[in-house]
N, C-alpha and C positions, 0 to 999 in steps of 0.2 A: 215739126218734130214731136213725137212723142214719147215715153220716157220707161225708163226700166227698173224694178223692184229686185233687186236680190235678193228673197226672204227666206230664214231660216225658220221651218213650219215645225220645230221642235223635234222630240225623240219620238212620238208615235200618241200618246195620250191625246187627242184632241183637243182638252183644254189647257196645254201645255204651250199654244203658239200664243205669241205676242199680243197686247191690243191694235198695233200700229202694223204688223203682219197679215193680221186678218181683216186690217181694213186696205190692204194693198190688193188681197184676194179680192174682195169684195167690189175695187172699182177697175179692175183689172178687164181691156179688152182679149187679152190674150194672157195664159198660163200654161207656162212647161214646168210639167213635173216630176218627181222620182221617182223611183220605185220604194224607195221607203217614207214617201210621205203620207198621212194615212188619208187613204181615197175620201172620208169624210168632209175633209176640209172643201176639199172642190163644190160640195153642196152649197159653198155662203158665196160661190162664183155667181154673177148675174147668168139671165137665162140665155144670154145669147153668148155670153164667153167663148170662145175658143179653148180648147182643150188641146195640149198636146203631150204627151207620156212621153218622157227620154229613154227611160227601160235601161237604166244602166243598174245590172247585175256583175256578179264576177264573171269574167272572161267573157262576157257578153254586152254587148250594148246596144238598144236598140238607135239611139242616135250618137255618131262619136260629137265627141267634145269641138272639132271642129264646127260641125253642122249645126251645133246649139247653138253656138257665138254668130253664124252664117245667120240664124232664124231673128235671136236679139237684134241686131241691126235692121234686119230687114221688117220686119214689123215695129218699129219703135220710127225710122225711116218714113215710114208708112203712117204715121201720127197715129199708131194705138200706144195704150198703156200696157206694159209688156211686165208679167210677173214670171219671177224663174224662181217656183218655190222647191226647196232641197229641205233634204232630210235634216233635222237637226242646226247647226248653225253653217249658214253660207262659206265661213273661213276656215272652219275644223274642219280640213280632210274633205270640203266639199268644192273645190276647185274654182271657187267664189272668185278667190284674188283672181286667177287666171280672166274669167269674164270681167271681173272691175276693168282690167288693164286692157281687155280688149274692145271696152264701147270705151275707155278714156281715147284709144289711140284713134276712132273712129267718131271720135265727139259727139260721143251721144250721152244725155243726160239720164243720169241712174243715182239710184240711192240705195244703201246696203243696212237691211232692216235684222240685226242680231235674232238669232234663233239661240233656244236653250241644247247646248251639246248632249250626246249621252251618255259622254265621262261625268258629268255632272249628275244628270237625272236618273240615267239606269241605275248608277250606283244609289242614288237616294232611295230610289224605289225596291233594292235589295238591302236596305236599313245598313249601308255603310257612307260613314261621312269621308270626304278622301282626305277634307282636314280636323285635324282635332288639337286641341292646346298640349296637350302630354304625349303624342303619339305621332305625328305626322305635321312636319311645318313646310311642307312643300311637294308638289303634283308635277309628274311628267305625262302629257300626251304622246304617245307615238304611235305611228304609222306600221301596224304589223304583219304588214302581207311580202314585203319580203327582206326577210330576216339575213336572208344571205349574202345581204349586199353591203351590210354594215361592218365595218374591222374590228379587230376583238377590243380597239383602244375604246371606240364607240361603243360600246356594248358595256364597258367597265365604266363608261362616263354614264349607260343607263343605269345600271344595275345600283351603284353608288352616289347618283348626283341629285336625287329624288329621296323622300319616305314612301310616297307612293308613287303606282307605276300604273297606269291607264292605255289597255293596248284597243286600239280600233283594228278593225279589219283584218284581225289575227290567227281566228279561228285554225284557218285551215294549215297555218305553218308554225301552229301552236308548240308541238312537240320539239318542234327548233328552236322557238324562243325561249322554254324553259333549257333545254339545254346549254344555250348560250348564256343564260343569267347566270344558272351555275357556274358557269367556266368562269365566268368574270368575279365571280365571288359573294354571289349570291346564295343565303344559306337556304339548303334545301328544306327546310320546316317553318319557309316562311312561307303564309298565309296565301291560299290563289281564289278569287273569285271571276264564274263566268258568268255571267247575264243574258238570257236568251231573251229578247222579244222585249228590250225593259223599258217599262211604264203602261204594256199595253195588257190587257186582261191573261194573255196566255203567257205571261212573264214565266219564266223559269230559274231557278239561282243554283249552281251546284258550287261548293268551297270544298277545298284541300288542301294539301299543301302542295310546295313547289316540286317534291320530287314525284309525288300521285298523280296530281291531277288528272295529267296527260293522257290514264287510264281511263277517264270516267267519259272521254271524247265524244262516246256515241248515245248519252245523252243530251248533247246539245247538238246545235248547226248555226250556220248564219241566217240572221245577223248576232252577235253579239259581243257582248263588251269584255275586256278581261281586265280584272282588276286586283291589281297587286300589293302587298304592305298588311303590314300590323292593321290596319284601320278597319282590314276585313274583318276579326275577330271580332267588333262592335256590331254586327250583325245579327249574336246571339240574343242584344241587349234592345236592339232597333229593330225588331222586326215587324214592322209596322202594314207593309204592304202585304197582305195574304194570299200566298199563292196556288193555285190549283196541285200543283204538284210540287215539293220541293226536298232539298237533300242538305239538313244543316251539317256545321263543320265537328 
């Protein structure tokens, strides 16, 4: 038997992945990767590594979820050392648990090596802290690709149960999630930040508020992070990462 690595390859920065991450890449016979991991890291693969791209994009994927879990077994079975490096952290939104439960059910030995999320880091890197002792004593991550499935009770439990508010995978049904914050009673001149590309050199930041933003759409794309609360106005004061282009609040 040979055994399997769930590692979380960080937000995009290359030296942003773990010490114990990159040494998972590094003795790893075989590696499935994502699309948002940055193609660098696979250079500290040995020279005979296997390579395989999963190519999961929106509404596309080059391998489903099934066939991942189908390849882990089967090469790990095989007595190789199997690394399944993901964007950012294995369990944020990257379907990590889903594979833990599926070599546990199929008793294969793995180990789940934390990656840095990019609720965490994109927001660093656009000089907002999500916590602060005066301003923010608590973070929500949510899942924001679709908005329309949540009840208005759910949406008053985000808008209200957090200071800050950390949307993944939102972009594109952006214009629904601000509208629903408002319904739920969210003040419309509260603070919005989006993060395009963040930690990596073409990082992009645009802030506004809740009722604008929505407008300024077609400066950004995916991927990027949205990031909600008071803690975005500390951006004027942290702006630490300098970016090629950017649009302060």
């Amino acid at each position: 038997m040979g055994k399997v690595y769930l590692v979380g390859a960080g937000p995009g920065d290359e030296e942003l992945i773990t010490v114990k991450g990159l040494r998972a890449i590094q003795e790893a016979d075989v590696i499935l990767y994502d699309r948002l991991v940055n193609p660098s890291l696979l250079n500290h693969a040995k020279e005979n590594t296997e390579l395989i791209f999963c190519g999961k994009e929106p509404r596309k994927h080059g391998l489903i979820q099934e066939k991942i879990n189908e390849q882990l077994i089967d090469y790990a079975a095989n007595g190789k050392i199997v690394t399944r490096l993901k964007g950012g952290d294995p369990f944020i939104f990257g379907r990590g648990g889903e594979e833990a439960i599926y070599l546990e059910e199929n008793q294969i030995e793995y180990e789940v090596v934390p990656g840095i999320t990019s609720g965490i880091s994109a927001a660093a890197y656009a000089g907002i802290p999500l916590t602060h002792r005066h301003i923010s004593g608590s973070v929500s991550f949510i899942n924001g690709s679709n908005p329309e499935t949540k009840t208005d009770e759910q949406w008053r439990h985000i808008a209200n149960g957090a200071d800050t508010l950390c949307f993944y995978m939102g972009i594109k049904k952006f214009p629904i999630i601000c509208e629903k914050l408002k319904n739920a009673g969210l003040s419309k001149t509260t603070p919005v930040s989006i993060i395009h590309w963040g930690t990596l050199p073409q990082q992009k930041t645009i802030v506004d508020d809740l009722e604008n933003i929505s407008d300024r759409l077609d400066e950004v794309s995916n991927p990027s992070l949205i990031v909600i609360g008071e803690v975005v106005r500390l951006r004027e004061q942290i702006n630490w990462y300098k970016e090629s282009s950017e649009a302060l609040i």
